[in-house]
N, C-alpha and C positions, 0 to 999 in steps of 0.2 A: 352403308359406308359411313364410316366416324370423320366429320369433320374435325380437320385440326384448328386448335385454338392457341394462339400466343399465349407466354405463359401469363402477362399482364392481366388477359382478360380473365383468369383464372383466380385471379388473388380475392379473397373475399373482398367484400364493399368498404369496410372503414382503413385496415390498409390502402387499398387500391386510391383512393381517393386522400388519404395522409399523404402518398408517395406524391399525386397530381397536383394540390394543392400547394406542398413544400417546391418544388420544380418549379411551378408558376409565382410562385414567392420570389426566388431568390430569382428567376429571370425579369422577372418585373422592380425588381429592387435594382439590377441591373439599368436597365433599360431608362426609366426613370432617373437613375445617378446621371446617369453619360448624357440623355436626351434634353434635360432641365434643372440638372445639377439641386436634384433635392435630395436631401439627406432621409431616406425614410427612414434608417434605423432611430432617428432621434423620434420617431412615432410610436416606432413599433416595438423596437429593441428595447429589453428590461434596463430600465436604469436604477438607482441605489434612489431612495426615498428621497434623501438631502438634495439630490441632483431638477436643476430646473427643468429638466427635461423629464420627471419622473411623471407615469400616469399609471393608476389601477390596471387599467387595461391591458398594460407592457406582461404580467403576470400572465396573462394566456398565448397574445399576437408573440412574444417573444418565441415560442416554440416552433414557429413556421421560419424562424427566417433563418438566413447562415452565411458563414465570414468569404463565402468560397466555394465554388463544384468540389475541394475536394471535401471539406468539409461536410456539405449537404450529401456530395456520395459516401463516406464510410457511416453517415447516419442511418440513410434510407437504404443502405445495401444491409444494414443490422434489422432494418424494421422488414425487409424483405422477406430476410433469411428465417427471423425469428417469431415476428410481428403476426404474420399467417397462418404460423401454426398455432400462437395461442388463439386468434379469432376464432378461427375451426374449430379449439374447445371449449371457448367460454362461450360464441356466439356473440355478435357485434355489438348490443349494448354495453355487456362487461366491459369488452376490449376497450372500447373507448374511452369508459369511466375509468378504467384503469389508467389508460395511457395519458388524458387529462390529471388525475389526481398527481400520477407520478411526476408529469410535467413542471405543473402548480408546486407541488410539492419541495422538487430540488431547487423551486426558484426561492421558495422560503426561506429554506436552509442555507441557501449562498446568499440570500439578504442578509440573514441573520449574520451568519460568517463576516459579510461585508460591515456589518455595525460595529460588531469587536476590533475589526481591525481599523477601518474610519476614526474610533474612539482613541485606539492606539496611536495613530499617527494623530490629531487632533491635539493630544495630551503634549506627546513630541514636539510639533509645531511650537505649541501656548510657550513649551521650557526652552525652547531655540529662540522665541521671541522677546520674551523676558529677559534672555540673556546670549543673542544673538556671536556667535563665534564662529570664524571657519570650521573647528571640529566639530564641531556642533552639528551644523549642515552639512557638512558630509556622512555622519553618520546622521543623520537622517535619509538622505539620499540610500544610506547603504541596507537600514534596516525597513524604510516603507516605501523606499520608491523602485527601488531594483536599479538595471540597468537602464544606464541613460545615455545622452549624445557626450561625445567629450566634452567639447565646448562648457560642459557643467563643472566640471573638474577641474578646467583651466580658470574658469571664473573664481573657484573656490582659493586654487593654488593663486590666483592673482591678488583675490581678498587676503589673503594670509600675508601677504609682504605689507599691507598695509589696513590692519585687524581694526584700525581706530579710524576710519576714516566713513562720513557719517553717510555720504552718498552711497559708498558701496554697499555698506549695512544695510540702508534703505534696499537696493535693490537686490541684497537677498533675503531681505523679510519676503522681499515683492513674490520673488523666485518661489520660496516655499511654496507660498498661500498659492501661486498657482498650479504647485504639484499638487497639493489636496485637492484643490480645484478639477484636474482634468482627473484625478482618481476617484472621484462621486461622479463626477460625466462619460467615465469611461463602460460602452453599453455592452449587456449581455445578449446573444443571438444563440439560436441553435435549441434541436430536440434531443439533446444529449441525455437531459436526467431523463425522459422518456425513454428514453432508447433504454440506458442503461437499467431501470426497473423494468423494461422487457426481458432484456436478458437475466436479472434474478429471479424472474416467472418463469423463464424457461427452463435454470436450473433448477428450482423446487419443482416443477413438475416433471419435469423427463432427466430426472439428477445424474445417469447413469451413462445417458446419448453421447456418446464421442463423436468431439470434434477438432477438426485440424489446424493445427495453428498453421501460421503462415510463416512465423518465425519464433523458434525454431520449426521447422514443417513435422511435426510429431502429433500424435492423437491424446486428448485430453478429454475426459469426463466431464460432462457440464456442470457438476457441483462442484468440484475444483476451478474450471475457468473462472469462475463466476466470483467464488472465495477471493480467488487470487484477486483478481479484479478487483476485488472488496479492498480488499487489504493495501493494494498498490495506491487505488484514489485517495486511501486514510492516509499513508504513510505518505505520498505527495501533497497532500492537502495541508499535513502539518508541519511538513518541512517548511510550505507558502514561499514555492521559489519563484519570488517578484519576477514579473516579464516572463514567464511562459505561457501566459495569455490563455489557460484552461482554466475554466472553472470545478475544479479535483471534489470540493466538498457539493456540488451541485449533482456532478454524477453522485454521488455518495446519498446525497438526499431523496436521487430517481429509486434507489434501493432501499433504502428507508420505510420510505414509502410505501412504496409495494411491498414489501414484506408483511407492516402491519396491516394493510388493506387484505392481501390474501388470507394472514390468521385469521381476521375477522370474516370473511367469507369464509374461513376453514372452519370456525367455529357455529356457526350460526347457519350448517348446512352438514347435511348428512353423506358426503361426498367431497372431494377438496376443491372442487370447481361449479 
């Protein structure tokens, strides 16, 4: 008689354990907020180098944690779906290495990402403060800060009736510096660029597997999802529509990533895995 097993206890070991350890992150990050009102992400969540809050560490701890159940779920429901069946071909050291490099990897790339634009707005600020004017700060606001509370705009439109007046100036020099300010403290969470170099492993190895969208509900080849995928994170990432709060080029970088990690396993072995 074949005892039945849940499917959990069926998942190989480095999944199965990615999925329990990300679950116990984000309820304990929980738990901890509400219980003692500590901020873990300022521990653990990747922050941009300039930021006081930045530590080496945030490079790795940054991948267990997440903004949200729902968040944390379209991650681990992608490492479920996907995650498993590459363990089952590589065998769990690869997977790992894999899943860490890709992790590390997109967190590079969205640093780096974050330098060019940090610099961008930096340069903006220095020319706003040199020569401080409502138009000025507002388009500042419009090209590096995105959307904001109104209250910023009414401030601006109030500055504008009286552009010379040395108080208000001061306090939107003050304003800026602290929009740069909370955009190097603003932290990154989530196994996303993992995730997402799982899913370019799954289409270069099984390219031809169809699967279902959800929406539109039609069937698509995993070399195509995956392409597509590609191409959506790039063409989002370089639009950089302030306040949607994704990090576009970090998925971008999980694929990256992997990519060149698999050529080099593809090259340096007589089989692609």
């Amino acid at each position: 008689m074949t005892q039945y097993r849940p499917p959990l206890l069926n998942l190989p070991p480095v999944v199965k354990n990615l999925l329990i350890i990300n679950v116990i992150m984000l309820l304990g990050t929980m738990v901890i907020g509400s219980k003692f009102g500590f901020d873990i992400d300022r521990l653990l969540a990747l922050h941009f180098f300039k930021s006081e809050f930045f530590r080496p560490h945030q490079f790795i701890t940054h991948m267990f944690m997440h903004g949200g159940i729902g968040h944390l779920f379209f991650n681990m429901f992608a490492l479920f779906m996907f995650g498993r069946v590459l363990e089952s071909v590589w065998g769990s050291k690869r997977f790992l290495l894999y899943y860490m490099v890709t992790g590390i990897g997109a967190a590079l790339i969205h640093t780096l990402v974050n330098w060019f634009d940090y610099m961008s707005m930096k340069n903006a600020l220095d020319a706003f403060i040199n020569t401080p004017t409502p138009d000025l700060l507002s388009q500042f606001v419009r090209e590096h800060v995105g959307p904001v509370k109104p209250w910023v705009y009414d401030f601006i439109n109030q500055w504008a009736e009286y552009p010379n007046d040395a108080n208000t100036t001061n306090q939107a020099i003050a304003l800026a510096n602290r929009m740069l300010e909370g955009s190097i403290n603003t932290p990154t969470v989530g196994a996303s660029g993992a995730v997402f170099g799982i899913l370019l492993a799954f289409g270069m190895l099984f390219p031809n597997t169809e699967l279902m969208l959800i929406f539109p509900p039609i069937p698509i080849k995993a070399k195509y999802f995956v392409i597509g995928y590609g191409v959506l994170e790039l063409f989002l990432g370089v639009q950089n529509q302030a306040g949607d709060n994704v990090a576009h080029f970090a998925h971008l970088g999980g694929m990256i990533f992997g990519f060149i990690l698999i050529k080099y396993w593809q090259k340096n072995s007589n089989r692609f895995y």
